[in-house]
Biopython code that builds the backbone (N, CA, C, O; Angstrom):
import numpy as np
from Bio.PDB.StructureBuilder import StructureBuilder

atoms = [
    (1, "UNK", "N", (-6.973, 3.330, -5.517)),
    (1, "UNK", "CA", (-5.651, 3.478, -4.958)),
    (1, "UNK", "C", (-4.761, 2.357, -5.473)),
    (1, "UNK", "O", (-5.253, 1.229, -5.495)),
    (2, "UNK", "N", (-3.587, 2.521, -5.864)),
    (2, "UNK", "CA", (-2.540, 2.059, -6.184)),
    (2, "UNK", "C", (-2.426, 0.637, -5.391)),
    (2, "UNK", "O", (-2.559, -0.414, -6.018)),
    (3, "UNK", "N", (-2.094, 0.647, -3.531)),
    (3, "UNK", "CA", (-1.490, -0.134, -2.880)),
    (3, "UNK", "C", (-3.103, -1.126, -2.683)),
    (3, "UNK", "O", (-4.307, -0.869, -2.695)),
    (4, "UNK", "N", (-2.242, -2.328, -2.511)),
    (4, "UNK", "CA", (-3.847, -2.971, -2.651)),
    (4, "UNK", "C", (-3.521, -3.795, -0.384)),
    (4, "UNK", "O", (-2.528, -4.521, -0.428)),
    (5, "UNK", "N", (-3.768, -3.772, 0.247)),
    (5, "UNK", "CA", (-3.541, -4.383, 1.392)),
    (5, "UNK", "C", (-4.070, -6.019, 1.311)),
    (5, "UNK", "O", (-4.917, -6.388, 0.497)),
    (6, "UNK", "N", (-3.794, -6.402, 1.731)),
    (6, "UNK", "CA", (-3.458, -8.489, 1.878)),
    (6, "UNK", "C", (-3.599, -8.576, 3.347)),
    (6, "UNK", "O", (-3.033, -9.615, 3.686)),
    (7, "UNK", "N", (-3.974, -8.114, 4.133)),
    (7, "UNK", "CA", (-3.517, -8.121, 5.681)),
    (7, "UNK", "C", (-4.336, -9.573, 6.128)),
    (7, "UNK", "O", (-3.794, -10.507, 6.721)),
    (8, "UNK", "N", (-5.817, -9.524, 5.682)),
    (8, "UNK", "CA", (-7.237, -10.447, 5.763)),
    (8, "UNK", "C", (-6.581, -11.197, 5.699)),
    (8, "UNK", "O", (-6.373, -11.884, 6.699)),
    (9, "UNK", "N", (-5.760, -11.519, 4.207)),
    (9, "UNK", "CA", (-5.171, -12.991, 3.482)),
    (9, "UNK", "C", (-4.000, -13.293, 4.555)),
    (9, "UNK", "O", (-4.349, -14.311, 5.154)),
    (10, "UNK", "N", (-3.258, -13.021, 4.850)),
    (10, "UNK", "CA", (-1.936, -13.421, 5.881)),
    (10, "UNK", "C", (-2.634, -13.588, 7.248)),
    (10, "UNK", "O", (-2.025, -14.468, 7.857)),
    (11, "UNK", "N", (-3.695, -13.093, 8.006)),
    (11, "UNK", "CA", (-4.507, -13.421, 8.890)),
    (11, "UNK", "C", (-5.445, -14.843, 8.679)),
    (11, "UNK", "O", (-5.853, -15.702, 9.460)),
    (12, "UNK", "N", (-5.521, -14.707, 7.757)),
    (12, "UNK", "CA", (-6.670, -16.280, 7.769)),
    (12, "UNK", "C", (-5.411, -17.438, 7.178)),
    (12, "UNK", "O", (-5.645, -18.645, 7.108)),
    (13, "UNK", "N", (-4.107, -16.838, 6.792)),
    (13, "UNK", "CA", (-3.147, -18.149, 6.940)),
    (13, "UNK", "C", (-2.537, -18.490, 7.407)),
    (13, "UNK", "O", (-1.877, -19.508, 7.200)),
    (14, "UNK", "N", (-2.486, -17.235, 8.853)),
    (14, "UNK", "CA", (-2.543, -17.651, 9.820)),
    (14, "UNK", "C", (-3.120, -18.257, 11.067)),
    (14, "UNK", "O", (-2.696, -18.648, 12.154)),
    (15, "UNK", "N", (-4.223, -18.169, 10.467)),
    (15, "UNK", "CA", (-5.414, -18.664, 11.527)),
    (15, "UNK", "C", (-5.404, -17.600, 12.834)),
    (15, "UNK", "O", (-5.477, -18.037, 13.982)),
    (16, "UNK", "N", (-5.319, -16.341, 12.579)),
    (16, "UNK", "CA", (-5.486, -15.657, 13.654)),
    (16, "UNK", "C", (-6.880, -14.170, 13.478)),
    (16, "UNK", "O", (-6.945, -13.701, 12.341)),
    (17, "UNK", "N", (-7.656, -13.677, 14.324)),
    (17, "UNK", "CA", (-8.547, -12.909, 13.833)),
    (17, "UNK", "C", (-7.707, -11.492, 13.957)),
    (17, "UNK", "O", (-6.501, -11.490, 14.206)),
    (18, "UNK", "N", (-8.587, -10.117, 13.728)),
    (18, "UNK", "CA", (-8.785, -9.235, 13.484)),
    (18, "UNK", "C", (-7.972, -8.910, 15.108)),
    (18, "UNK", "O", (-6.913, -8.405, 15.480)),
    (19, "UNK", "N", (-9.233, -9.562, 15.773)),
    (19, "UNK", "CA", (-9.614, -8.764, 17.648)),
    (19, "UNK", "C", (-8.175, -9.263, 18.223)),
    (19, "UNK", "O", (-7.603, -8.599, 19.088)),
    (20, "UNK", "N", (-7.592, -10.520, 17.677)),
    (20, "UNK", "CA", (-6.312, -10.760, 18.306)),
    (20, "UNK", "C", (-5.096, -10.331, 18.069)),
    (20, "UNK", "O", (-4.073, -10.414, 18.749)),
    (21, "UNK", "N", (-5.387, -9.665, 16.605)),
    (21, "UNK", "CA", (-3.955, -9.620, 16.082)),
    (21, "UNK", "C", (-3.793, -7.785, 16.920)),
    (21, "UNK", "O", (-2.860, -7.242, 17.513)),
    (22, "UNK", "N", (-4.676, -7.498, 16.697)),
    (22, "UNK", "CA", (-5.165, -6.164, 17.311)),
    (22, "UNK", "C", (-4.623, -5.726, 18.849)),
    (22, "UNK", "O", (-4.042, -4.684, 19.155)),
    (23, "UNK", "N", (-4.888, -6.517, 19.458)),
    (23, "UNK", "CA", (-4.493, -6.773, 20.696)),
    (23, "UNK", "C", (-3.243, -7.127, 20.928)),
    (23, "UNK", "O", (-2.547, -6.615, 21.805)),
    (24, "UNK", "N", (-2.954, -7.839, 20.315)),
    (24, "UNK", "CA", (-1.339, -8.459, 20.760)),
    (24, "UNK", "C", (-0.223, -6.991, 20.238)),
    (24, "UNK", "O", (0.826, -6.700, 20.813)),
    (25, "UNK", "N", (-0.876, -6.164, 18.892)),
    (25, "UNK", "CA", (0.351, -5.283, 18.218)),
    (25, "UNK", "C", (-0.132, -4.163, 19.359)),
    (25, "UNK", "O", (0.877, -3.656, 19.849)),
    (26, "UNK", "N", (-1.082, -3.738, 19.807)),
    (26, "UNK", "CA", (-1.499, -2.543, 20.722)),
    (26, "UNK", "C", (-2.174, -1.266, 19.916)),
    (26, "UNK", "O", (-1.972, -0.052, 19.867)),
    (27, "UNK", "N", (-2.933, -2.049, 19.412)),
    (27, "UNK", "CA", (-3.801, -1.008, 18.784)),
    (27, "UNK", "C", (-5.375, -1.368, 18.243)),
    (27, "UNK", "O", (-5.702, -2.543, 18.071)),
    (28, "UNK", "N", (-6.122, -0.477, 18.044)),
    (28, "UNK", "CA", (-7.770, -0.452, 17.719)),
    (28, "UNK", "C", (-8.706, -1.524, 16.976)),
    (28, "UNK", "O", (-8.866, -1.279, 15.780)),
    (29, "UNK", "N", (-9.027, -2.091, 17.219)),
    (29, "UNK", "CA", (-9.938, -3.031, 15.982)),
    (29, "UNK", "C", (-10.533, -1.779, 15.063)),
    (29, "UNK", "O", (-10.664, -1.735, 13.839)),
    (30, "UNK", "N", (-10.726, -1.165, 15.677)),
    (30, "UNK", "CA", (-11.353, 0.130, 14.340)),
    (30, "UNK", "C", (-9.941, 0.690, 14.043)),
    (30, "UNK", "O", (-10.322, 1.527, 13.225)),
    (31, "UNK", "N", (-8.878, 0.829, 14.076)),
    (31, "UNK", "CA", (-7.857, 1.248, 13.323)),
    (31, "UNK", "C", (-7.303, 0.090, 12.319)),
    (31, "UNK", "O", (-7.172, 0.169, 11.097)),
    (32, "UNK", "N", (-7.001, -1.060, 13.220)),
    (32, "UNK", "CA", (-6.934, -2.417, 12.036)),
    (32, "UNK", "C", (-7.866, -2.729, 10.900)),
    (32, "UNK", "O", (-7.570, -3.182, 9.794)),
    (33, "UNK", "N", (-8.974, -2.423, 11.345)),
    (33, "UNK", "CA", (-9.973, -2.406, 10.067)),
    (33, "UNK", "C", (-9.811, -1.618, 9.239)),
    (33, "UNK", "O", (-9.909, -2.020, 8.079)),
    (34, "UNK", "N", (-9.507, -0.214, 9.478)),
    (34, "UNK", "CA", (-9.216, 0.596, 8.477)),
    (34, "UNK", "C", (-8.285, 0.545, 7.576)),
    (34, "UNK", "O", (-8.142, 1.008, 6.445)),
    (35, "UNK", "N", (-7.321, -0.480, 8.693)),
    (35, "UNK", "CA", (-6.101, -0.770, 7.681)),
    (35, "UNK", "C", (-6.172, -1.794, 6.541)),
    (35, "UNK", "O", (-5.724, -1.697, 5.399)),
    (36, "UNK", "N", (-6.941, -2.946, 7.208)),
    (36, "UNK", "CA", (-7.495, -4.396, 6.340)),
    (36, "UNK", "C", (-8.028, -3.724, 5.189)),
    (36, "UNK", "O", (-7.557, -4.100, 4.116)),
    (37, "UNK", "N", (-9.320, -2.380, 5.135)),
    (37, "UNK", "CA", (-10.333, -2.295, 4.316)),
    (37, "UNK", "C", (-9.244, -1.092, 3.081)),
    (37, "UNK", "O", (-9.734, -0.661, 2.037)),
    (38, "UNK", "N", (-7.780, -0.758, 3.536)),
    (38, "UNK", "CA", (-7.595, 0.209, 2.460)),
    (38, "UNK", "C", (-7.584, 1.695, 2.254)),
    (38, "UNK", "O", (-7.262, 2.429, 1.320)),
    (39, "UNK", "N", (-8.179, 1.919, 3.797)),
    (39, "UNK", "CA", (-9.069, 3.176, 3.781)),
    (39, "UNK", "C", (-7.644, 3.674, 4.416)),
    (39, "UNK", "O", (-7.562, 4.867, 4.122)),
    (40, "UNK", "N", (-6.871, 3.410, 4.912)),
    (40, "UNK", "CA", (-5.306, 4.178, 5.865)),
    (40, "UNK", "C", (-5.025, 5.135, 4.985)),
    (40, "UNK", "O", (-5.279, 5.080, 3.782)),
    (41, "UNK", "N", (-4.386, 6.217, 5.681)),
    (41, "UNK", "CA", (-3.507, 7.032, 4.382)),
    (41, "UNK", "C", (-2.672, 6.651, 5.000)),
    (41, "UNK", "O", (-2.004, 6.377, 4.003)),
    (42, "UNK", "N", (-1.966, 6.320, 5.893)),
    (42, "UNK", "CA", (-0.828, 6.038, 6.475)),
    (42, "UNK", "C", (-0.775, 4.973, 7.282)),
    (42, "UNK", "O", (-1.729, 4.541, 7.930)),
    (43, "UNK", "N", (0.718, 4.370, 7.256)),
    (43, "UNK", "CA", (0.758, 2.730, 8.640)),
    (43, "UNK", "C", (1.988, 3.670, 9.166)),
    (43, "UNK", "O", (2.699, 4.454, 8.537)),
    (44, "UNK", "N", (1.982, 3.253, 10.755)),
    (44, "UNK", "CA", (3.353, 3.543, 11.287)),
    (44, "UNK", "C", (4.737, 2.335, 11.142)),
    (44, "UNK", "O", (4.511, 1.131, 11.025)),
    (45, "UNK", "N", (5.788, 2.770, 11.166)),
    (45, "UNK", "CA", (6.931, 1.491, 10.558)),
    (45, "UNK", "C", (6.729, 0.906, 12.231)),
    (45, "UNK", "O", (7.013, -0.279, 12.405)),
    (46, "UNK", "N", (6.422, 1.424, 13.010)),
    (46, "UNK", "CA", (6.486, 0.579, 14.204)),
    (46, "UNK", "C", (5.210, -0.670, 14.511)),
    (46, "UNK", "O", (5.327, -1.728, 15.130)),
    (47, "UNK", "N", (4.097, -0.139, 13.883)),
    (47, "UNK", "CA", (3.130, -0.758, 13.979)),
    (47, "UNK", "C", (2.967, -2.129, 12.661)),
    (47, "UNK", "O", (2.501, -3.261, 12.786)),
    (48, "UNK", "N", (3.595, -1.402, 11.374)),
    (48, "UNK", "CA", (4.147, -2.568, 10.473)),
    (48, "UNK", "C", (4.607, -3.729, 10.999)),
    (48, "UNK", "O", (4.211, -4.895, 10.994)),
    (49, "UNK", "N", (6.115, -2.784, 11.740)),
    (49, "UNK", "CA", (7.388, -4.135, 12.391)),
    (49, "UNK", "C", (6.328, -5.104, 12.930)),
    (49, "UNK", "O", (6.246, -6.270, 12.544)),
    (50, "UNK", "N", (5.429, -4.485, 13.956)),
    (50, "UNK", "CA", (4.920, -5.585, 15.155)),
    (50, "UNK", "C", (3.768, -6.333, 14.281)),
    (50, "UNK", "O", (3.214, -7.386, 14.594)),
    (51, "UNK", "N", (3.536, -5.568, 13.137)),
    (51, "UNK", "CA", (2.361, -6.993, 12.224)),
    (51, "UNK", "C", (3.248, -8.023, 11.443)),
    (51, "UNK", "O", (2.982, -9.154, 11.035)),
    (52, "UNK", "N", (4.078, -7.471, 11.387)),
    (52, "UNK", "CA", (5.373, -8.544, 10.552)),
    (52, "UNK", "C", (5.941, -9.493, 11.734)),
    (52, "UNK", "O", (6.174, -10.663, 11.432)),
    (53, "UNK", "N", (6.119, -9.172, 12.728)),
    (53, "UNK", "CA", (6.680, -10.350, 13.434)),
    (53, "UNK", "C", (5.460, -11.056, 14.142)),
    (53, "UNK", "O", (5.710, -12.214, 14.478)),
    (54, "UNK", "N", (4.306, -10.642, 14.412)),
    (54, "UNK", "CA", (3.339, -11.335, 14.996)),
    (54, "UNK", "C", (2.866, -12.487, 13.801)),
    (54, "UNK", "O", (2.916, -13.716, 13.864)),
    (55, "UNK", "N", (2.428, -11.667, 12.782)),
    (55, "UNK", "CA", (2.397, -12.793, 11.258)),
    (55, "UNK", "C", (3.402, -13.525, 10.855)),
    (55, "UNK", "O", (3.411, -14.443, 10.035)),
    (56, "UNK", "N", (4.580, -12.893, 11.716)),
    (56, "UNK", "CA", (5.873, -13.875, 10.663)),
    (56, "UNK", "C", (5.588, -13.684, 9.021)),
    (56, "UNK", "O", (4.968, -14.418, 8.251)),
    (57, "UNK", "N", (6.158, -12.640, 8.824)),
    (57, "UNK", "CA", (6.234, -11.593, 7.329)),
    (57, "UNK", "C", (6.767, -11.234, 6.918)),
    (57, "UNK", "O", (7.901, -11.347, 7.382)),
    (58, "UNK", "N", (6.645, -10.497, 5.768)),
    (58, "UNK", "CA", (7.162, -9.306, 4.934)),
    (58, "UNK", "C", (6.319, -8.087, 4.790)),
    (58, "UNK", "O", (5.205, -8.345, 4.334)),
    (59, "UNK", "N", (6.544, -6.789, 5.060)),
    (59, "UNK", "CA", (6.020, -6.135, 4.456)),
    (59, "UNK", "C", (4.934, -6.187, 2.812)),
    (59, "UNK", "O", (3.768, -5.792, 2.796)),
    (60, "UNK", "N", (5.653, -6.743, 1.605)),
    (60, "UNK", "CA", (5.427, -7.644, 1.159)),
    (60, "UNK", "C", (4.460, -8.538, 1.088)),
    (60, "UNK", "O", (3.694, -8.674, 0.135)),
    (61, "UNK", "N", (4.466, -8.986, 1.798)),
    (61, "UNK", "CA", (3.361, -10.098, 2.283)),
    (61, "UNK", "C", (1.867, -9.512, 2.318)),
    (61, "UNK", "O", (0.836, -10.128, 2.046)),
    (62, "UNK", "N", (1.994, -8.182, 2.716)),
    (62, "UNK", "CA", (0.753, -7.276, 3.413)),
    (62, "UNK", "C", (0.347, -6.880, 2.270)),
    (62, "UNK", "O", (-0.465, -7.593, 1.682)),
    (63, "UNK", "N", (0.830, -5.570, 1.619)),
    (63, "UNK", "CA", (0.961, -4.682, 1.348)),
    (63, "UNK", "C", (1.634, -4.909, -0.614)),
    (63, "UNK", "O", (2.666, -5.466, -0.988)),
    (64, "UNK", "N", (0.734, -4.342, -1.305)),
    (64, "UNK", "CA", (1.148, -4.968, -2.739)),
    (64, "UNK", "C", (1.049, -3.723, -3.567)),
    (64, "UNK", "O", (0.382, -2.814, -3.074)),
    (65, "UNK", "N", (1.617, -3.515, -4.783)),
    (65, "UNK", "CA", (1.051, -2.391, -5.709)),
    (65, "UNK", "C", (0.610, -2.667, -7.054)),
    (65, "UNK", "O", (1.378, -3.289, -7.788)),
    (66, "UNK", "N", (-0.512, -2.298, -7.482)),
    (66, "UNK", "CA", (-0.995, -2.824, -8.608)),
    (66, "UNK", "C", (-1.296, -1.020, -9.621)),
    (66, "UNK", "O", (-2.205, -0.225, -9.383)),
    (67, "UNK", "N", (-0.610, -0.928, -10.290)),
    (67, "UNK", "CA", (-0.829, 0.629, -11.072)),
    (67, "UNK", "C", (-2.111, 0.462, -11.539)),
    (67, "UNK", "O", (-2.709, -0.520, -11.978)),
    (68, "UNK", "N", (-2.458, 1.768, -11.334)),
    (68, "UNK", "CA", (-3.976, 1.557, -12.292)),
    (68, "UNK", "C", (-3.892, 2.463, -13.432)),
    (68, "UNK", "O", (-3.026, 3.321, -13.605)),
    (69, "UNK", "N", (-5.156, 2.109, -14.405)),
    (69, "UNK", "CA", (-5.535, 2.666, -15.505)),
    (69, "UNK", "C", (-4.605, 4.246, -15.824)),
    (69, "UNK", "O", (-3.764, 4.626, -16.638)),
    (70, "UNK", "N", (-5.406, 4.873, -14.554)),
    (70, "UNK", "CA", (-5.610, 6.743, -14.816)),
    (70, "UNK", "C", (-3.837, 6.980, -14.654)),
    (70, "UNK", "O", (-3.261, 7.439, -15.641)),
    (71, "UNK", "N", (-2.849, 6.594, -13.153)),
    (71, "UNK", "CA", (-2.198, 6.615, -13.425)),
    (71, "UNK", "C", (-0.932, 6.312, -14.536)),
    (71, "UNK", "O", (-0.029, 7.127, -14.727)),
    (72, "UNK", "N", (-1.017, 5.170, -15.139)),
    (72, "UNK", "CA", (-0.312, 5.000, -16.020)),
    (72, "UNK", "C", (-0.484, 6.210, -17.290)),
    (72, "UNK", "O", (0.479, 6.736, -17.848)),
    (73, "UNK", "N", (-1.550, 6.428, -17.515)),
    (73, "UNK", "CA", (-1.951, 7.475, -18.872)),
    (73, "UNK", "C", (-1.230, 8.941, -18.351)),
    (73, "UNK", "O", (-0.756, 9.627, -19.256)),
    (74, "UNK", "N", (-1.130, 9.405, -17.123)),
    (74, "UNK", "CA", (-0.525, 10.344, -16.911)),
    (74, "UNK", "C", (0.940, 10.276, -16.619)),
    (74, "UNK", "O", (1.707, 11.182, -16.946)),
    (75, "UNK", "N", (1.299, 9.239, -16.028)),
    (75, "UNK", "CA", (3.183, 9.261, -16.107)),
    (75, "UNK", "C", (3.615, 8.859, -17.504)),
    (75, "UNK", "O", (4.735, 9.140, -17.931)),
    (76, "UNK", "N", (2.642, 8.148, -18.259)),
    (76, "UNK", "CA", (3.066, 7.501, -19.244)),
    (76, "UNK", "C", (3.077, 8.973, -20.321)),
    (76, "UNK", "O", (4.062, 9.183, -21.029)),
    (77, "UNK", "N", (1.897, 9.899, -20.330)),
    (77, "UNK", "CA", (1.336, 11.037, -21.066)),
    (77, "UNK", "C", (1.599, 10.690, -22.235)),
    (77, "UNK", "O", (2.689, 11.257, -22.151)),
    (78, "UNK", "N", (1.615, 10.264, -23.298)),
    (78, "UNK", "CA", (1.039, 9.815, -24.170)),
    (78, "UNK", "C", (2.595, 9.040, -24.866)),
    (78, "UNK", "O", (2.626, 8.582, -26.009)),
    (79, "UNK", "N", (3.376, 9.030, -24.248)),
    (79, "UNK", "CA", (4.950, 9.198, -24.835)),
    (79, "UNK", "C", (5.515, 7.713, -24.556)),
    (79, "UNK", "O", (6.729, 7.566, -24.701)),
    (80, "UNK", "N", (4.820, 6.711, -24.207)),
    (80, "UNK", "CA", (5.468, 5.269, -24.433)),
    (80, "UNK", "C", (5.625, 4.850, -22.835)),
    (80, "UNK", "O", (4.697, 4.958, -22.032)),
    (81, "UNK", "N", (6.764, 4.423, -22.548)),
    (81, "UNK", "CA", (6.927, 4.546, -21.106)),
    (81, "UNK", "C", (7.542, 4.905, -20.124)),
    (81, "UNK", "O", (8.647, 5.352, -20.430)),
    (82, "UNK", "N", (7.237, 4.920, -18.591)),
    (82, "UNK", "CA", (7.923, 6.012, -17.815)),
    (82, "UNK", "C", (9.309, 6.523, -17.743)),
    (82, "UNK", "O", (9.695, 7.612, -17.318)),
    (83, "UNK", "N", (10.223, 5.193, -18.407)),
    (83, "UNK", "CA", (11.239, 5.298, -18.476)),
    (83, "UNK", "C", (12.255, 6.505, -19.883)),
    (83, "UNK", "O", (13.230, 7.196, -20.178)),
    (84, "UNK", "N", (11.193, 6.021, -20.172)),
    (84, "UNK", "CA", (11.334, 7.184, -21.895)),
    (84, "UNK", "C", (10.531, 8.776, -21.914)),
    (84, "UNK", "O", (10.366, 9.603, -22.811)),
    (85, "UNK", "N", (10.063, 8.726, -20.166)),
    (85, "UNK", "CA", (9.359, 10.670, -20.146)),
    (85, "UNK", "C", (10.341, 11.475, -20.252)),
    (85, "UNK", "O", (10.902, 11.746, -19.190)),
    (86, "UNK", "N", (10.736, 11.948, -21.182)),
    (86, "UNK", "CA", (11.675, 12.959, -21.639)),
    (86, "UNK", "C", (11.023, 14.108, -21.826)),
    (86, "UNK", "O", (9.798, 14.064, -21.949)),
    (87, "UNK", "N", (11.735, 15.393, -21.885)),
    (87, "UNK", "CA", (11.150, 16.472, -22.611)),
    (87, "UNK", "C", (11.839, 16.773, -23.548)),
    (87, "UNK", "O", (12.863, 16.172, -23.876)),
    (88, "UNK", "N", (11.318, 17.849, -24.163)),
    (88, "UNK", "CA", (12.433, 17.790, -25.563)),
    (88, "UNK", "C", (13.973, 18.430, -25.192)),
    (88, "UNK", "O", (15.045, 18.144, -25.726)),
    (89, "UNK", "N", (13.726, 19.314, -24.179)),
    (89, "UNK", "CA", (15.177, 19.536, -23.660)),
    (89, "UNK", "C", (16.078, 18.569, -23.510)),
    (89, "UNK", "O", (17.296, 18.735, -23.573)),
    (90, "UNK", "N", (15.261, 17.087, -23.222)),
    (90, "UNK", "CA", (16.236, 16.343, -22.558)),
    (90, "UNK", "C", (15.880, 15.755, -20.841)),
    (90, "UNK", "O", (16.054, 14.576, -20.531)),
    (91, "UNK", "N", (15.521, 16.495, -20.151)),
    (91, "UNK", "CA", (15.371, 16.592, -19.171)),
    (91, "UNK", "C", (14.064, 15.603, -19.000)),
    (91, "UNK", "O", (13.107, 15.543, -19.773)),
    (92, "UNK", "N", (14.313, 14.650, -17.489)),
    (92, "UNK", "CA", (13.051, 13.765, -17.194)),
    (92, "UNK", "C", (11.901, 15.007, -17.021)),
    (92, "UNK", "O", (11.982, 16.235, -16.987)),
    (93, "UNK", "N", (10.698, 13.950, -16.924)),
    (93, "UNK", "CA", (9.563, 14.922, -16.414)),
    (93, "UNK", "C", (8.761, 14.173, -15.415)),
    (93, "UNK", "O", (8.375, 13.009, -15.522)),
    (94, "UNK", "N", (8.596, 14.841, -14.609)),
    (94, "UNK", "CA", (7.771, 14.304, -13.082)),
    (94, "UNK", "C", (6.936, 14.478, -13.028)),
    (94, "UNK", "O", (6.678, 15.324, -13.885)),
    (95, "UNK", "N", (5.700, 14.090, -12.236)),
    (95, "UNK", "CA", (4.660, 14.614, -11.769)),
    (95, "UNK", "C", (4.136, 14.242, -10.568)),
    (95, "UNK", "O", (4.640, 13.197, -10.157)),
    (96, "UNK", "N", (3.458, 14.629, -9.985)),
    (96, "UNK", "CA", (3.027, 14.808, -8.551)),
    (96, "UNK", "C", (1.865, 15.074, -8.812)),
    (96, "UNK", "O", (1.338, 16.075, -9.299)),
    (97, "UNK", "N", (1.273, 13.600, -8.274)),
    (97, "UNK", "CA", (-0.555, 13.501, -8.640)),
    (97, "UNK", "C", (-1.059, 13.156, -6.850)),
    (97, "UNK", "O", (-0.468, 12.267, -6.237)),
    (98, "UNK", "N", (-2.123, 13.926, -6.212)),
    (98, "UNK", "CA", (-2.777, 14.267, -5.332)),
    (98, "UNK", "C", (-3.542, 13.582, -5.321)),
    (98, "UNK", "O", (-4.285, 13.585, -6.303)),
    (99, "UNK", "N", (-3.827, 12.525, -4.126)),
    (99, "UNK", "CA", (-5.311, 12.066, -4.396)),
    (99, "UNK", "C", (-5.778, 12.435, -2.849)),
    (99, "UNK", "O", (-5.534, 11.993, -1.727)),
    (100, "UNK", "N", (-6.747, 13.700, -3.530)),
    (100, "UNK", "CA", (-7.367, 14.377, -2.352)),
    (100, "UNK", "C", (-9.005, 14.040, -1.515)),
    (100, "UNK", "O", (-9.785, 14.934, -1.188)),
    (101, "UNK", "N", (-9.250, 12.484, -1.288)),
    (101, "UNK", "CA", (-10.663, 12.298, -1.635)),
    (101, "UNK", "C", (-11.007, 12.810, -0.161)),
    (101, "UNK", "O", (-12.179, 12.890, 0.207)),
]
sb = StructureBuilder()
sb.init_structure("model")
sb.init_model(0)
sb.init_chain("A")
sb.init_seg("    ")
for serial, (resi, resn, name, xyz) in enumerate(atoms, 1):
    if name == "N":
        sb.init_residue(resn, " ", resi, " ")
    sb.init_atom(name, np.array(xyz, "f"), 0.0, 1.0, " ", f" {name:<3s}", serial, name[0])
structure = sb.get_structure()
């Protein structure tokens, strides 16, 4: 996956655990974990807000994107870079890649 999560790292510089931060935003140690480990398909913006002000944050801070390999070869499709996906019409070209695991 693309988004890489930091949550661990802003928790241990903050000196605060898992079970507390958990508690204070109002939600699961088994949902926070899921979130720490990557595994989320989704965060709520409400549950973000309250990890950003309990950490004193950024979104940012959490939450990072690092492109990988497979994607780049397909937006890129063999044609240089994303910014230059043209077709020969002229017209950009999109794609909409599924990751159905």
């Amino acid at each position: 996956m693309a988004i890489i999560t930091n949550l661990d790292v802003m928790l241990a510089k903050r000196k605060m655990s898992s079970k507390d931060l958990a508690e204070v935003i109002g939600i699961t140690i088994q949902n926070l974990s899921i979130l720490k480990t990557g595994k989320a398909r989704a965060i709520r913006f409400s549950t973000l807000d309250s990890i950003c002000k309990v950490l004193q944050c950024q979104p940012g801070d959490i939450f990072e994107y690092q492109p990988d390999e497979n994607m780049e070869r397909v937006i890129n499709n063999g044609r240089g870079s994303p910014e230059n996906n043209e077709s020969s019409s002229g017209k950009k070209t999109f794609f909409v890649i599924r990751n159905n695991k």
